[in-house]
BAFI-730745 format. One record per residue (C-alpha): x, y, z; residue number from 1. Coordinates in Angstrom, 1 decimal. Example, Ala and Ser with C-alpha at 12.3 -4.5 7.8 and 13.67 -1.06 7.14 Angstrom:
! residues 2
{pt {12.3, -4.5, 7.8}, 1};
{pt {13.7, -1.1, 7.1}, 2};
This chain:
! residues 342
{pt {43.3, -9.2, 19.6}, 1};
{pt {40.7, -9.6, 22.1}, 2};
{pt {40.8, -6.4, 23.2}, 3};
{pt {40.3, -4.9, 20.1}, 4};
{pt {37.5, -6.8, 19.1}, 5};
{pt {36.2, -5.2, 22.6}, 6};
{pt {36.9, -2.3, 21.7}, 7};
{pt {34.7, -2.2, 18.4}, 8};
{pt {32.2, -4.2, 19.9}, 9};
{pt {32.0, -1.2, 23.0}, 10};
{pt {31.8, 1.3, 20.0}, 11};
{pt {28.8, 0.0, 18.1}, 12};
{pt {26.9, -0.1, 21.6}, 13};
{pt {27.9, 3.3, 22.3}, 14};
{pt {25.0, 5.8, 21.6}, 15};
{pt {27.3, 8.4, 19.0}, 16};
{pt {27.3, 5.0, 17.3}, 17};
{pt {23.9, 4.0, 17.3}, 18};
{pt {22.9, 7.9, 16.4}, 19};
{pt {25.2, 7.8, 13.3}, 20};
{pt {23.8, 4.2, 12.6}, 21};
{pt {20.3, 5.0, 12.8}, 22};
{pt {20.6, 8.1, 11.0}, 23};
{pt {22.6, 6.3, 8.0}, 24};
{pt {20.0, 3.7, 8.1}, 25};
{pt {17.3, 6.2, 7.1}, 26};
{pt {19.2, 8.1, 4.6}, 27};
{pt {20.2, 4.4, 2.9}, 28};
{pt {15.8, 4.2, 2.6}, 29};
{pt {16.1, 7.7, 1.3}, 30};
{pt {18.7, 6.8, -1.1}, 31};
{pt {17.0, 4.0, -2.4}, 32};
{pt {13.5, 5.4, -2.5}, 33};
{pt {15.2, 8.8, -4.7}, 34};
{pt {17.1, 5.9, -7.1}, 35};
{pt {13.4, 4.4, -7.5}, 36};
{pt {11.7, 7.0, -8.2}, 37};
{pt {14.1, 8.1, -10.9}, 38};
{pt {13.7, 5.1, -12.1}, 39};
{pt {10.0, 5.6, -12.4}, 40};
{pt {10.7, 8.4, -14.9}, 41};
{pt {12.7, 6.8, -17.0}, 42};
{pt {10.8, 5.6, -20.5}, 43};
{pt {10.3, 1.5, -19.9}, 44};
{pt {10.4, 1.3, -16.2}, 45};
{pt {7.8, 4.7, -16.0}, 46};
{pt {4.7, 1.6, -16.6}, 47};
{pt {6.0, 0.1, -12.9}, 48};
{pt {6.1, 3.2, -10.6}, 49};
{pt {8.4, 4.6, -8.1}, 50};
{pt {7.0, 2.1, -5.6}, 51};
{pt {7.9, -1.0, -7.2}, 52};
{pt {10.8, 0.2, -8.7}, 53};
{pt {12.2, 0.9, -4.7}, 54};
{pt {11.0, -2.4, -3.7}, 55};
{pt {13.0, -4.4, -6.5}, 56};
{pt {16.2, -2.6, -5.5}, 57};
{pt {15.4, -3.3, -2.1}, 58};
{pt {15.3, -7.1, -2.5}, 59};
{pt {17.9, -7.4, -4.9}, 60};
{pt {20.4, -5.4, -2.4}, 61};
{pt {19.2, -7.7, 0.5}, 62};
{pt {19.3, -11.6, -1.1}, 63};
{pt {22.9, -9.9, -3.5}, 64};
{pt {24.8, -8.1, -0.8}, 65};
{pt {23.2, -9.5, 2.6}, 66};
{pt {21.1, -7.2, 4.7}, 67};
{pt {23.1, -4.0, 6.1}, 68};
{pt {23.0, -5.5, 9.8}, 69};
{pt {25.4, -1.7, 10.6}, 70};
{pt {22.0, 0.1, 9.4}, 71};
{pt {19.5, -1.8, 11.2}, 72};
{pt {18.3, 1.0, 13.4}, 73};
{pt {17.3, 3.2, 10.5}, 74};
{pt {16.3, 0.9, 8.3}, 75};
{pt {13.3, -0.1, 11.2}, 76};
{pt {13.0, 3.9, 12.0}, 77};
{pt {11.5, 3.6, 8.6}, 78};
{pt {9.6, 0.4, 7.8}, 79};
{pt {7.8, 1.3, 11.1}, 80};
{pt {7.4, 5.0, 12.2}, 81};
{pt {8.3, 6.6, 8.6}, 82};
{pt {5.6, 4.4, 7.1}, 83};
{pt {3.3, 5.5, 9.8}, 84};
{pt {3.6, 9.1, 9.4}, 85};
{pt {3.1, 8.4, 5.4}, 86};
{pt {0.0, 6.9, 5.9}, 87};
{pt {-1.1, 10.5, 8.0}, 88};
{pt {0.0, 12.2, 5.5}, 89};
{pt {-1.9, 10.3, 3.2}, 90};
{pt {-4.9, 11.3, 4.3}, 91};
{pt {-4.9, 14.5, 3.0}, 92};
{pt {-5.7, 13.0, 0.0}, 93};
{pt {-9.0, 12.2, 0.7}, 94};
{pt {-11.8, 15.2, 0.5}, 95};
{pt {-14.6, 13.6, 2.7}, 96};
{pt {-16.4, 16.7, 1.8}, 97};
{pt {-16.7, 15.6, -1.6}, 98};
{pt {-17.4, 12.2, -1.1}, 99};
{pt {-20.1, 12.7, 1.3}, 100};
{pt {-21.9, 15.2, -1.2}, 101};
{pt {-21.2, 13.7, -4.1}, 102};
{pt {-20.1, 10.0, -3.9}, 103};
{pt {-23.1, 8.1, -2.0}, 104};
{pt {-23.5, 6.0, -5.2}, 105};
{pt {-19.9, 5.2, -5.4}, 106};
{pt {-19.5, 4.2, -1.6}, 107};
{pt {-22.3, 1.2, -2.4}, 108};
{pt {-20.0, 0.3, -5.5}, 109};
{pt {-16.3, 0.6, -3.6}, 110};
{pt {-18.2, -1.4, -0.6}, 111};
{pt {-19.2, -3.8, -2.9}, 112};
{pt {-15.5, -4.4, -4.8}, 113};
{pt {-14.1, -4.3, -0.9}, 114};
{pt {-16.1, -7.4, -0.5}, 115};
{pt {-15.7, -9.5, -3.3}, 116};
{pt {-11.8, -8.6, -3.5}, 117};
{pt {-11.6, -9.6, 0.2}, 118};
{pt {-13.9, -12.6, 0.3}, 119};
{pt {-12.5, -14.0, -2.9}, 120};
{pt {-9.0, -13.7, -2.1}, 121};
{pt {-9.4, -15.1, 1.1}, 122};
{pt {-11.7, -18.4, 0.0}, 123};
{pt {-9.7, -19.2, -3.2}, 124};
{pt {-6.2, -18.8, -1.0}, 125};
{pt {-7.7, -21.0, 1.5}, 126};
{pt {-8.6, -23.8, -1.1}, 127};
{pt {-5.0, -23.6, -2.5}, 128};
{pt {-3.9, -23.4, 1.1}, 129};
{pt {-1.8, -20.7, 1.1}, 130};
{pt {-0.9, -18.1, 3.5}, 131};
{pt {-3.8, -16.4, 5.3}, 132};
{pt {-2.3, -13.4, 6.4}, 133};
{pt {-0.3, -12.4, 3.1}, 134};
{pt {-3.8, -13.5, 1.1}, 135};
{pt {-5.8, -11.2, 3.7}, 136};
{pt {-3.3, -8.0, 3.2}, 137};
{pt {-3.4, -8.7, -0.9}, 138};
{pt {-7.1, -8.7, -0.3}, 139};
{pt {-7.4, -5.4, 1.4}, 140};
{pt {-5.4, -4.2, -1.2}, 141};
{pt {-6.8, -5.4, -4.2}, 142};
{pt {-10.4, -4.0, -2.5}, 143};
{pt {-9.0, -1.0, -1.1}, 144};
{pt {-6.6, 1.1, -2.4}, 145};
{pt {-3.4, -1.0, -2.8}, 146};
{pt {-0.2, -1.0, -0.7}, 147};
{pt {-1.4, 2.1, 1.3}, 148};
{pt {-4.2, 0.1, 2.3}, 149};
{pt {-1.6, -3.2, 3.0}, 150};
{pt {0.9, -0.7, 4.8}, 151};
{pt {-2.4, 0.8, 6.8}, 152};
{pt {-3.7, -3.0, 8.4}, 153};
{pt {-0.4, -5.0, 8.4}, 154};
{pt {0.7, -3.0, 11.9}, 155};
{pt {-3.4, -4.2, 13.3}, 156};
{pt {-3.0, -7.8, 12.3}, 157};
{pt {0.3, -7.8, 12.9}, 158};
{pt {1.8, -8.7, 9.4}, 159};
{pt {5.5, -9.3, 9.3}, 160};
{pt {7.6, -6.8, 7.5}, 161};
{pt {8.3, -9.5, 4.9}, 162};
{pt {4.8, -9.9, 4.1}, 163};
{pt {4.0, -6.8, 4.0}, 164};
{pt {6.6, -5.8, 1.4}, 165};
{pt {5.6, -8.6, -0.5}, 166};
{pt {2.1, -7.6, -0.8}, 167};
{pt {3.0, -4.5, -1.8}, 168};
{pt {5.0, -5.6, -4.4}, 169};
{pt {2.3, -7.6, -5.9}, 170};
{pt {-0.1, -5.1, -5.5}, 171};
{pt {2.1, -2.8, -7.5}, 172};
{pt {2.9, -5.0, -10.5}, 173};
{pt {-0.3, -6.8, -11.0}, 174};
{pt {-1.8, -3.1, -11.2}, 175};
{pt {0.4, -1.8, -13.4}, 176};
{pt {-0.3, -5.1, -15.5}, 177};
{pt {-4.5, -4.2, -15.2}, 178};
{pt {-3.6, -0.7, -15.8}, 179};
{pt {-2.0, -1.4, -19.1}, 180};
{pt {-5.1, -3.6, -19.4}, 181};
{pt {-7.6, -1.2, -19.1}, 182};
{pt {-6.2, 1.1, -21.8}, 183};
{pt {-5.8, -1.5, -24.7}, 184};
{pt {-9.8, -2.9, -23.7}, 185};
{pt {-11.0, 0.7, -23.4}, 186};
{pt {-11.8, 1.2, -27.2}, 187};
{pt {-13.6, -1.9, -27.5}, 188};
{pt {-15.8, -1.6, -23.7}, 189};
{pt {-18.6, 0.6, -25.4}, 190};
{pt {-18.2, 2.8, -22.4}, 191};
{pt {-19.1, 6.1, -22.0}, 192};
{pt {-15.9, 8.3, -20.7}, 193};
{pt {-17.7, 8.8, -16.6}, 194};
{pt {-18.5, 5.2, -16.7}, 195};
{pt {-15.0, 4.1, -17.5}, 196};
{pt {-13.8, 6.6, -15.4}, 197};
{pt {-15.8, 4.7, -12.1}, 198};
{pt {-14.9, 1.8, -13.6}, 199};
{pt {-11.9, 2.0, -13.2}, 200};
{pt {-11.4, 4.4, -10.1}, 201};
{pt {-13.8, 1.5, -8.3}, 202};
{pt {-11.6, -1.8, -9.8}, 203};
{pt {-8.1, -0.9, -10.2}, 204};
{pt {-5.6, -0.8, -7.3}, 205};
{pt {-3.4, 2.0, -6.7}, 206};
{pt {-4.4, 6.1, -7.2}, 207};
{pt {-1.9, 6.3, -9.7}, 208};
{pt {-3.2, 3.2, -11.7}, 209};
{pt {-6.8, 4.8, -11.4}, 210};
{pt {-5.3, 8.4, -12.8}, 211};
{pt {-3.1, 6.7, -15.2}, 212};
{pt {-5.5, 4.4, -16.4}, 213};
{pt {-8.8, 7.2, -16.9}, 214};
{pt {-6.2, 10.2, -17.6}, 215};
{pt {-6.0, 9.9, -21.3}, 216};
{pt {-9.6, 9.3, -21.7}, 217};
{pt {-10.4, 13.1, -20.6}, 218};
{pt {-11.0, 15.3, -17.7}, 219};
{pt {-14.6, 14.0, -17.0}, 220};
{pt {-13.5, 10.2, -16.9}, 221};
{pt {-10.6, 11.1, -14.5}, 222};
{pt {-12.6, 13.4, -11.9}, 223};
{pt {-15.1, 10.0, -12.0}, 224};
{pt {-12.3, 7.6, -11.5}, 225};
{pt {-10.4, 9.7, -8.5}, 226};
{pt {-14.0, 10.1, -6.9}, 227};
{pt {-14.8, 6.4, -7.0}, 228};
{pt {-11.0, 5.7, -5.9}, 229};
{pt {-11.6, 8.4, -3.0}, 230};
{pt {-14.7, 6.3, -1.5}, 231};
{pt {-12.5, 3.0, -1.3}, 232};
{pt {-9.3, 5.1, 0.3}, 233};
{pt {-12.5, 6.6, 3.0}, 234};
{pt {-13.9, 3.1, 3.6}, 235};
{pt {-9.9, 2.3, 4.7}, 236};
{pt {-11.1, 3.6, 8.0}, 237};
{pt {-14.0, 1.1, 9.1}, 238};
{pt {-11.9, -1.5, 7.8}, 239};
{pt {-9.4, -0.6, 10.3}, 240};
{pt {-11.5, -0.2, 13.3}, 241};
{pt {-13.2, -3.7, 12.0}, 242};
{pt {-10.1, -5.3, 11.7}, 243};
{pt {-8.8, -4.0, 15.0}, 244};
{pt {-12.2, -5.6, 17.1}, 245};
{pt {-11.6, -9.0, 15.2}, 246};
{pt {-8.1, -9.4, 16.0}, 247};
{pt {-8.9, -8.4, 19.7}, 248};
{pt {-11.5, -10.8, 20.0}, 249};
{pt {-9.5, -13.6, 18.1}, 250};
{pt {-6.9, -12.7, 21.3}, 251};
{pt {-9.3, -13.5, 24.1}, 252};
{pt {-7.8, -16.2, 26.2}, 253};
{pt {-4.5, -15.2, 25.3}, 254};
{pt {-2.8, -12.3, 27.3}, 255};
{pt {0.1, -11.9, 25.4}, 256};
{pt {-1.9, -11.2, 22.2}, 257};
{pt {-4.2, -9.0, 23.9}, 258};
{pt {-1.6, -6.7, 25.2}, 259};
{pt {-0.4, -6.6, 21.1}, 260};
{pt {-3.9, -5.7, 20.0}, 261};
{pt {-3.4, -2.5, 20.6}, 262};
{pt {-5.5, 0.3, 18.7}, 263};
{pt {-3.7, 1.7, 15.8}, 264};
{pt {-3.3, 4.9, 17.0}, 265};
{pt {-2.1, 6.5, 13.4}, 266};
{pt {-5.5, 6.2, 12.1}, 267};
{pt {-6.6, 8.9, 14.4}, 268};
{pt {-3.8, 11.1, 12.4}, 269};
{pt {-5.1, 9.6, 8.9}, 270};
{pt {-8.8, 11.1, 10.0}, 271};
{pt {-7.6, 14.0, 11.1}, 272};
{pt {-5.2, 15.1, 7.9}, 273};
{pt {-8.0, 14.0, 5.7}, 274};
{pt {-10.5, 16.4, 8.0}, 275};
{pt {-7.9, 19.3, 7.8}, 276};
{pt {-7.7, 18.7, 3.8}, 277};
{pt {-11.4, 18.7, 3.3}, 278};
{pt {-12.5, 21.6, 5.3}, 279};
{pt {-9.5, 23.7, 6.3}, 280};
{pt {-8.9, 26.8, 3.3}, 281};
{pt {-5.0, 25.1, 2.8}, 282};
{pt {-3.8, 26.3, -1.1}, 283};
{pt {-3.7, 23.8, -3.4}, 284};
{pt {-0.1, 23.6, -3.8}, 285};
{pt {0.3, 22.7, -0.3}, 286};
{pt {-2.2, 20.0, 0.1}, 287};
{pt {0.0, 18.7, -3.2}, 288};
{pt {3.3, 18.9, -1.8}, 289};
{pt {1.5, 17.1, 1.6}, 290};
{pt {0.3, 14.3, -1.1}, 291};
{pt {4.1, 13.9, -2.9}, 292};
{pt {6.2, 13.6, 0.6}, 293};
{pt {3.3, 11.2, 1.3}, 294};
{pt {4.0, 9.2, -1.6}, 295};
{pt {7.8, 9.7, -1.2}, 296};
{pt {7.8, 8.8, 2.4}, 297};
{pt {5.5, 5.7, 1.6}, 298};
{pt {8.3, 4.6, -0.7}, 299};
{pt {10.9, 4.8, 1.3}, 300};
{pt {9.3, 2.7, 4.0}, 301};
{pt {8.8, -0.1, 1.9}, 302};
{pt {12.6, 0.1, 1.2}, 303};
{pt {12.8, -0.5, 4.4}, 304};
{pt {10.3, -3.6, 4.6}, 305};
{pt {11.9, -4.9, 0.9}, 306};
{pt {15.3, -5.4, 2.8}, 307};
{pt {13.7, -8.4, 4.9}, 308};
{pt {12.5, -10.3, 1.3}, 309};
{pt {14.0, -13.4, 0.6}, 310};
{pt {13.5, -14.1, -2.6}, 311};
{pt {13.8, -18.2, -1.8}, 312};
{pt {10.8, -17.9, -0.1}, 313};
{pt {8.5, -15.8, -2.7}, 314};
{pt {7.5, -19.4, -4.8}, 315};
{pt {6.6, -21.4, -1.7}, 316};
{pt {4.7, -18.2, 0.4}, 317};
{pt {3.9, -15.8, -2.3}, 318};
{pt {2.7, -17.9, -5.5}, 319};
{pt {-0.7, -19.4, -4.1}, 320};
{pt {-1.9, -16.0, -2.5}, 321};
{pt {-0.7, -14.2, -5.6}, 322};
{pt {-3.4, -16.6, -7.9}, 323};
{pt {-6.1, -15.9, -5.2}, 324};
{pt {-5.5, -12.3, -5.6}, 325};
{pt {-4.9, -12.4, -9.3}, 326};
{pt {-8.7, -14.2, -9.9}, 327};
{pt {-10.6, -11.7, -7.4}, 328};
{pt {-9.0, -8.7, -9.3}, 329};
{pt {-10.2, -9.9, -12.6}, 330};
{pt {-13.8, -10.6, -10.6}, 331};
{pt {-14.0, -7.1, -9.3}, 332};
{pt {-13.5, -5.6, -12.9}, 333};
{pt {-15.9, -8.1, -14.4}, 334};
{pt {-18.6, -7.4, -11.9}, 335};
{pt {-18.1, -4.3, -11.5}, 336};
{pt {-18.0, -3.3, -15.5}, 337};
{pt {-21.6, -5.4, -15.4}, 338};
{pt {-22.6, -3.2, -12.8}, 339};
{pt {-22.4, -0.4, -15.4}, 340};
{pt {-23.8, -1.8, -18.5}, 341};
{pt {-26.7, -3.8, -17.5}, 342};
């Protein structure tokens, strides 16, 4: 008996083993990522996205069936590198070109929702005394450009994966929730199309909530809004390089945090994609299917970060940073709607 638990014990250590492990591990993310995104497409659940969608299955899989301890190596390949290399791909979404000739105006507006969601989130969390560093990712998110943004800072601050997947999560359903919002208020807003269109492309969350919100409006609304949303996703890189002095000089003193602070050396990528997309001649189609895998990829990392979710521990760490975040949002759309009106 003894030597036969030996023997398995020798076999998961072995490399073949760890190989097929790690590779399953991914392809499980894959899996799940594909079943969410079909998902997406489907009539009721098409209002939550792909994103969301993945995440749910994740968490249910993980607090139903236990966490697939055989798959670990995999499953980490791709809350960690995987979600890396989606938010370089992600980049070439953003035409800094555009926003530089056109989008001044918007920056001063994006800069100005960055703060309040940020600020807000962070002071009304604080006076419910919840979590700082879940209230701090659902900040950058709300202000930014949702769980791309979350997925972007949680390696500089450090963020669990846990946190991270729940901020995503929350990012994802309280903007689909806004979304919906936007389009019922729309008729009554006394808006013209372009100034719903940066309304909502400089308050809403996610891209897709932005083009799914302004879409139906018209083509002039939904250039606006994806414009507007653009300047937010560009201002993700001095948030970054912000975020990655303060956390080094919180770790002065402290030489084991210092060595941690290290620069997050995928942002370098992120610039560089979003250079190549904005002044490089690449065909449309390519810079599209660049922007899917991105999206695809994104999802399947937080497969991978939904697995470590324990849904026990969503009231008690989740619930008081959720109502922080919840507030700010609805502050950045009043303010910023006022912005446009008066």
């Amino acid at each position: 008996m003894s030597s036969t638990k030996f023997t398995i014990q020798k076999l998961f250590a072995s490399k073949t083993s760890y190989s097929l492990r790690f590779i399953l591990g991914f392809l499980f993310t894959i899996v799940i990522a594909a079943l969410g995104t079909g998902l997406a497409n489907l009539p009721i659940t098409n209002r939550i996205g792909a994103m969301l969608c993945a995440i749910l299955i994740a968490v249910l899989y993980r607090n139903i069936l236990g966490y697939p301890e055989g798959l670990r190596p995999g499953i980490q390949f791709s809350a960690q590198k995987v979600l890396r290399f989606a938010i370089i791909l992600y980049g070439f979404r953003l035409n800094i070109n555009m926003i530089l000739q056109q989008g001044i105006p918007l920056l001063l507006r994006d800069t100005l929702t960055i703060v309040i969601a940020i600020s807000t989130t962070l002071l009304i969390s604080k006076g419910l005394k919840g979590e700082k560093q879940l209230s701090l990712l659902l900040g950058i998110g709300t202000g930014v450009c949702g769980a791309a943004a979350i997925a972007a800072v949680a390696p500089i601050i450090k963020a669990n994966e846990e946190d991270t997947a729940i901020g995503a999560g929350i990012i994802a359903l309280v903007g689909t929730l806004f979304t919906l919002a936007y389009t019922l208020l729309y008729p009554y807003l006394h808006l013209t199309p372009i100034q719903y269109g940066i309304w909502s492309g400089v308050s809403l969350h996610e891209i897709a909530h932005v083009a799914a919100a302004a879409g139906p409006v018209g083509s002039d609304a939904l250039a606006e809004a994806l414009l507007a949303k653009l300047g937010r996703v560009f201002l993700l890189i001095p948030i970054s390089l912000i975020l990655t002095l303060w956390v080094r000089h919180n770790s002065k003193g402290n030489s084991e945090t210092t060595q941690t602070a290290s620069f997050p050396w995928f942002l370098i990528g992120f610039i560089l994609t979003s250079l190549i997309g904005s002044y490089l001649p690449i065909p449309t189609r390519v810079l599209d299917s660049l922007t899917t895998l991105s999206s695809f990829l994104l999802v399947a990392a937080m497969v991978g970060l939904g697995l470590n979710v324990h849904l026990a521990s969503l009231r008690s760490r989740a619930l008081r940073p959720l109502v922080a975040m919840l507030i700010a949002s609805v502050l950045v759309s009043i303010v910023s709607y006022f912005t446009l009106v008066l």
